[in-house]
DRENDO-519793 format. One record per residue (C-alpha): residue number from 1; x, y, z. Coordinates in steps of 0.2 Angstrom, whole numbers, plus 5000, padded with zeros to 4 digits. Example, Ala and Ser with C-alpha at 12.3 -4.5 7.8 and 13.67 -1.06 7.14 Angstrom:
<nodes>
    k     u     v     w
    1  5062  4978  5039
    2  5068  4995  5036
</nodes>
This chain:
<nodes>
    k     u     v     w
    1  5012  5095  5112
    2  5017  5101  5096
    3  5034  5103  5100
    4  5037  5084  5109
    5  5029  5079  5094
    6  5039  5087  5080
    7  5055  5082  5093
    8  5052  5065  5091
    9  5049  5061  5074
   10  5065  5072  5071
   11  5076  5062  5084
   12  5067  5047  5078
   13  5073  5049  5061
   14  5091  5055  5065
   15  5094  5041  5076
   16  5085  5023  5069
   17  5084  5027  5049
   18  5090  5012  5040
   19  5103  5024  5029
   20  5113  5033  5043
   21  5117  5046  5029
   22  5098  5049  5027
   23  5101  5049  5008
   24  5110  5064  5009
   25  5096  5074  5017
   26  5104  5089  5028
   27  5093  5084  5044
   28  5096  5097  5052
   29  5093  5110  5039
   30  5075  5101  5037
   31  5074  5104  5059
   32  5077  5124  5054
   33  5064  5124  5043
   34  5050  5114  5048
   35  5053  5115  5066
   36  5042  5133  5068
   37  5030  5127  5055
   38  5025  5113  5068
   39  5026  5121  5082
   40  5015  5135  5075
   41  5000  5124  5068
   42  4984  5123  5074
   43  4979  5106  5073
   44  4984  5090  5069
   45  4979  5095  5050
   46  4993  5106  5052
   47  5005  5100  5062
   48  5005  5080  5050
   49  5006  5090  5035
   50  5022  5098  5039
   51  5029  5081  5046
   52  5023  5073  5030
   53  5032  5089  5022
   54  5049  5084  5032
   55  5048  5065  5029
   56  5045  5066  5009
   57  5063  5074  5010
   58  5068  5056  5011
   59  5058  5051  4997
   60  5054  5036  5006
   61  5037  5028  5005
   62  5037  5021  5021
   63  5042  5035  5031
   64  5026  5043  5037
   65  5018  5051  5051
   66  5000  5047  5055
   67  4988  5059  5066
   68  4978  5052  5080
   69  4961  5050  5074
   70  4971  5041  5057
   71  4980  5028  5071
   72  4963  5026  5080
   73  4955  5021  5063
   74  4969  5009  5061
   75  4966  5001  5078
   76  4951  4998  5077
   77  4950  4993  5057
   78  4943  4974  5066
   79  4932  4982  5079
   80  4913  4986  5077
   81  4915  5005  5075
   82  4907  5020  5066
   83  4911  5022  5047
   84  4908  5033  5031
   85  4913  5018  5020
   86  4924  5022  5011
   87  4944  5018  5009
   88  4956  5031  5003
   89  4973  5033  4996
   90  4984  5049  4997
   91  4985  5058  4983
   92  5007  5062  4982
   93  5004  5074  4970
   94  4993  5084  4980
   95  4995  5085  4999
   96  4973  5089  5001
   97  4967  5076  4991
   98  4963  5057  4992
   99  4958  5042  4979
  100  4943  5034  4983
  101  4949  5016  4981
  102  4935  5006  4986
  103  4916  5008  4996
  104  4908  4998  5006
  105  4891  4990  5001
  106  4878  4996  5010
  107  4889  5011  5019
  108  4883  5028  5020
  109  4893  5031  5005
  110  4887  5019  4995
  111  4870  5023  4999
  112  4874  5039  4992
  113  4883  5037  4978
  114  4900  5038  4982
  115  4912  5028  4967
  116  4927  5021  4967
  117  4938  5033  4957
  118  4933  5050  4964
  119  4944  5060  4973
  120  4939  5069  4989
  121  4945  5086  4992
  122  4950  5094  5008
  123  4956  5106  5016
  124  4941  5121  5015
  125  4932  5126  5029
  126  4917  5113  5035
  127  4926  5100  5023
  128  4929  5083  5034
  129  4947  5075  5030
  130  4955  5059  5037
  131  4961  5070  5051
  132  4945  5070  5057
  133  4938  5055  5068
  134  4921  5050  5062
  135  4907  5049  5077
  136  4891  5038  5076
  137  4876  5052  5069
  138  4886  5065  5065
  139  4886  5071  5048
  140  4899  5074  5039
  141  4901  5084  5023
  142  4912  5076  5008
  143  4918  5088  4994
  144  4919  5075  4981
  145  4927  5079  4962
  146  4923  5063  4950
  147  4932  5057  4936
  148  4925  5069  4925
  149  4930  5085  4936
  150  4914  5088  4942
  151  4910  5091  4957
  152  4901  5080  4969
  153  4898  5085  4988
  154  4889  5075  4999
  155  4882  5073  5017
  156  4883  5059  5024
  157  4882  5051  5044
  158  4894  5037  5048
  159  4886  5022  5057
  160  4891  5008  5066
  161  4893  4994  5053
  162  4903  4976  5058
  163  4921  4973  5054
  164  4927  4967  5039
  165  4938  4950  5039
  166  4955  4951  5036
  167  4956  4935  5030
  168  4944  4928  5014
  169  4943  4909  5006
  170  4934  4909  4991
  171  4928  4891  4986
  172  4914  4896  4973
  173  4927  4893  4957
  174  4927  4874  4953
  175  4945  4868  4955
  176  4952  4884  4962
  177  4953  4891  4981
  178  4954  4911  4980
  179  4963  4915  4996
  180  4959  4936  4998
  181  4971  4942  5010
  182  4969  4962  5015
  183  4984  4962  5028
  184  4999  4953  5033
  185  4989  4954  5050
  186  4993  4943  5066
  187  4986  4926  5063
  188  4987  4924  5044
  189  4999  4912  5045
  190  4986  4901  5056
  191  4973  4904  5044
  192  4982  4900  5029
  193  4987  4883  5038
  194  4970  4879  5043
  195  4963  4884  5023
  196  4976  4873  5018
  197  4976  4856  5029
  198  4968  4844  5020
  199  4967  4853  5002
  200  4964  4841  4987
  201  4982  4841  4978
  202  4973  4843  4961
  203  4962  4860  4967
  204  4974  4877  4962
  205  4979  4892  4974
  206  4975  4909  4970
  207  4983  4921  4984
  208  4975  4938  4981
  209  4985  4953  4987
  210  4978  4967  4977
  211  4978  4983  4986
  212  4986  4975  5002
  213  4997  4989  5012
  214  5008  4977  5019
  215  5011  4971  5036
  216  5019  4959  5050
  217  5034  4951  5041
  218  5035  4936  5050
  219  5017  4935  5046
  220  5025  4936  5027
  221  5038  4921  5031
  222  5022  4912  5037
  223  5015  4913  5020
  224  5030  4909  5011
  225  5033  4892  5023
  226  5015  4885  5016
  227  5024  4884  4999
  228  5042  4884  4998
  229  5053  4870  5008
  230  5059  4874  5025
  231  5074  4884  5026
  232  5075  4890  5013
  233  5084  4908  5008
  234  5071  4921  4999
  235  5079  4938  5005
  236  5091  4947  5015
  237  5088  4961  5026
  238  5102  4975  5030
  239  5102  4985  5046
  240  5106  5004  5050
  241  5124  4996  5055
  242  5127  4988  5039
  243  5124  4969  5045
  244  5117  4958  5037
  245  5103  4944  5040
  246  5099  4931  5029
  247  5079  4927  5029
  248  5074  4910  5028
  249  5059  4901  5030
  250  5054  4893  5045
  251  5041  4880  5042
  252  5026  4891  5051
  253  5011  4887  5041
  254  4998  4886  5054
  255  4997  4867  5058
  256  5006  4861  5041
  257  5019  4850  5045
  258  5025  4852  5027
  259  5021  4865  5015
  260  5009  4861  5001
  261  5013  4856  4981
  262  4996  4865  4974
  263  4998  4877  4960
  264  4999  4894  4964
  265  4995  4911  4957
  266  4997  4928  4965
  267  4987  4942  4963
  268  4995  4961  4964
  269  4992  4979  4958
  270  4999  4995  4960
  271  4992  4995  4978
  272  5001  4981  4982
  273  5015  4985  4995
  274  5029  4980  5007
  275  5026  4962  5012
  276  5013  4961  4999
  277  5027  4964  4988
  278  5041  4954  4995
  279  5030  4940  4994
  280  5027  4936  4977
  281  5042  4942  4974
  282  5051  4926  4984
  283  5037  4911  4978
  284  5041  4922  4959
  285  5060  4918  4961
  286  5057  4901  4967
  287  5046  4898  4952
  288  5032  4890  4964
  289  5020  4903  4958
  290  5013  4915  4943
  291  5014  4933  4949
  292  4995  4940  4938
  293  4991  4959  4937
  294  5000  4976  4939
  295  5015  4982  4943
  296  5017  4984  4963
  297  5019  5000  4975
  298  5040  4998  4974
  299  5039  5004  4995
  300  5048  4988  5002
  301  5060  4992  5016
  302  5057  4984  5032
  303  5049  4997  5044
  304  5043  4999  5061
  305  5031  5009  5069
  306  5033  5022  5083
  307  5019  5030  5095
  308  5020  5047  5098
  309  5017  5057  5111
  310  5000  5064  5105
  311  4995  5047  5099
  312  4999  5047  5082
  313  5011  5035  5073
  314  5027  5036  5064
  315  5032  5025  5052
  316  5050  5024  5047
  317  5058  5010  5038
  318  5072  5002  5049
  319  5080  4990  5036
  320  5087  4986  5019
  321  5078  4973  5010
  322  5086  4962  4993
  323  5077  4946  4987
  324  5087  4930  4986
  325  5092  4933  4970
  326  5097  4950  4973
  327  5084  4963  4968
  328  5082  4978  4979
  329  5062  4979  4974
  330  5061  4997  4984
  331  5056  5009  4968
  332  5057  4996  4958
  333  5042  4983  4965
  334  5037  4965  4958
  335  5034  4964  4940
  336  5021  4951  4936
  337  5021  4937  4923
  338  5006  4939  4916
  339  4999  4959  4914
  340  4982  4963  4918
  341  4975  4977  4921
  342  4960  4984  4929
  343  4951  4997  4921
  344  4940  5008  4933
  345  4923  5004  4923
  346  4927  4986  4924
  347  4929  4985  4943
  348  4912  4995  4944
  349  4904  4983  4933
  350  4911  4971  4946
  351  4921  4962  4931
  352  4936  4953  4940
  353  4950  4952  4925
  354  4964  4949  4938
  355  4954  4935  4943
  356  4949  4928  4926
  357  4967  4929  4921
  358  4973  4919  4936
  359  4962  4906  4935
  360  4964  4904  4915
  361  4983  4904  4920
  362  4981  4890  4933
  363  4971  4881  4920
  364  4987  4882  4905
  365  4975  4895  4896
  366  4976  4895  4875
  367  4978  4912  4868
  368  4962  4916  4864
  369  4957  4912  4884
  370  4972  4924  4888
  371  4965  4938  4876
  372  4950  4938  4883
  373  4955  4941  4901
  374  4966  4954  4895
  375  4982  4945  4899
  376  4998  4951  4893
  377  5013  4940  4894
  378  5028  4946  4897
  379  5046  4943  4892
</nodes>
């Protein structure tokens, strides 16, 4: 199995990457070398980290190869299933560790202490890893280092907990909709429509797409089409044979027959990727909206995903992407209007700065409310 594996991911690449040249990467070189690392690992630990090993040749964020029990989680990210709680983010740095991101209230994790901001190691006999699938009462153990290097390990034993929405309307701020969008997932365009129809011309928009990985990009155009006139130019997309395709929008916003005139502000970070990225960065160009926060990811090539014959999942970016006016935003990413950031005791505390920023900004904020979101305006 190893060896269909490894063979696909490599013909894969060598055939339907964007850049024919593969940035200059000797392909075959990398088959010499990694090929008997594959063939000779164990598990699926071993056998992803030496595809992971081959695919960082490209230096391409999007070019990835997850293990079964990772494309498992992913399926089933809106089904009632077993979970630890916890949401992690690759280390690059370090192939065997993992940011904790975020924890779920009331998940084993959080019922044992787990924080945002430690990093979970891997790797050592016993130690679970996202390799692993997690099984309803069967505990885990988690070697945890936090912030201060200490170490932190805990057991814990998933359980079935309900799915969390992809999909969030926030109506709790007067005069502001917060619309919290985890993915680019099938039917946000519908949603958006139906959060939209009927919305008081006077209430502001705040999209928030902080820590969103990206997603469907017609899913994105749906977006774009609930704010900006229909067709519209706001990128162009460049195939492995060098043509071109204008992107447009196409007036999809759920049941909108027209897209809406409401102030709008966008909320990114340095989690923000792909069509979390291309999106702000087309309603920023258009000046229909006020891109608040960080810095995003910069991994905004257009990409497809693959299954392989193990059931895993290669990811590999297919096309070229520009903005409207030009910007290749891949290593670059979006940078926002209004900078602010989010330290890791604040979001602990549950203090929302992003959020106070964007709404202050929505509502023409003096200086003083500025400062005291933390909001730094750039030129």
């Amino acid at each position: 199995m190893n060896q269909r594996v490894f063979d696909r991911v490599w013909s894969e690449v060598r055939t339907q990457y964007y850049d024919p040249q593969l940035h200059g990467v000797n392909w075959n070189e990398a088959r010499r070398t990694y090929r008997a690392q594959a063939l000779a690992a164990t598990d699926d630990r071993g056998l992803y980290t030496v595809l992971g090993e081959m695919l960082d040749l490209l230096n391409d964020d999007h070019a990835g190869a997850s293990p079964p029990a990772v494309a498992r989680r992913q399926d089933a990210l809106r089904e009632r299933r077993a979970t630890i709680g916890v949401s992690l983010r690759h280390q690059s740095d370090d192939p065997g560790v993992y940011l904790v991101e975020t924890v779920r209230a009331g998940s084993p994790a959080d019922s044992a202490g787990v924080l945002p901001g430690w990093r979970l190691q891997t790797g050592a006999p016993g130690q679970w890893s996202p390799e692993s699938d997690v099984v309803e009462g069967e505990a885990v153990t988690l070697s945890f280092v936090d912030e201060a290097g200490q170490p932190q390990p805990v057991q814990v034993t998933p359980v079935i907990m309900e799915p969390q929405p992809a999909f969030v309307a926030d109506r709790s701020h007067p005069g502001v909709v917060v619309l919290r969008i985890e993915g680019f997932e099938p039917g946000l365009g519908r949603w958006m429509g139906e959060e939209l129809a009927g919305l008081d011309p006077d209430t502001d928009v705040v999209l928030d797409l902080r820590g969103n990985p990206g997603g469907r990009l017609m899913e994105a155009e749906a977006v774009l089409s609930c704010f900006l006139p229909r067709d519209q130019a706001w990128a162009t997309r460049t195939a492995r044979t060098g043509r071109q395709i204008v992107l447009k929008t196409a007036g999809g916003c759920g049941e909108l027959a027209a897209p809406v005139f409401n102030d709008v502000a966008v909320l990114v970070d340095s989690q923000s990727r792909s069509a979390a990225e291309l999106t702000p960065a087309a309603l920023q160009e258009a000046k229909r909206a006020v891109v608040i926060g960080e810095p995003t990811a910069g991994a905004v090539l257009i990409s497809q995903e693959t299954l392989l014959p193990d059931g895993g999942r290669l990811t590999l970016s297919r096309a070229d992407f520009v903005t409207s006016g030009g910007v290749r935003l891949e290593k670059r990413g979006v940078t926002p209007d209004l900078v602010a950031p989010a330290p890791l005791r604040e979001r602990r505390a549950g203090h929302d700065a992003g959020l106070v920023a964007a709404i202050a900004a929505l509502g023409g904020p003096s200086p003083d409310m500025a400062q005291a979101a933390g909001v730094s305006v750039l030129p």
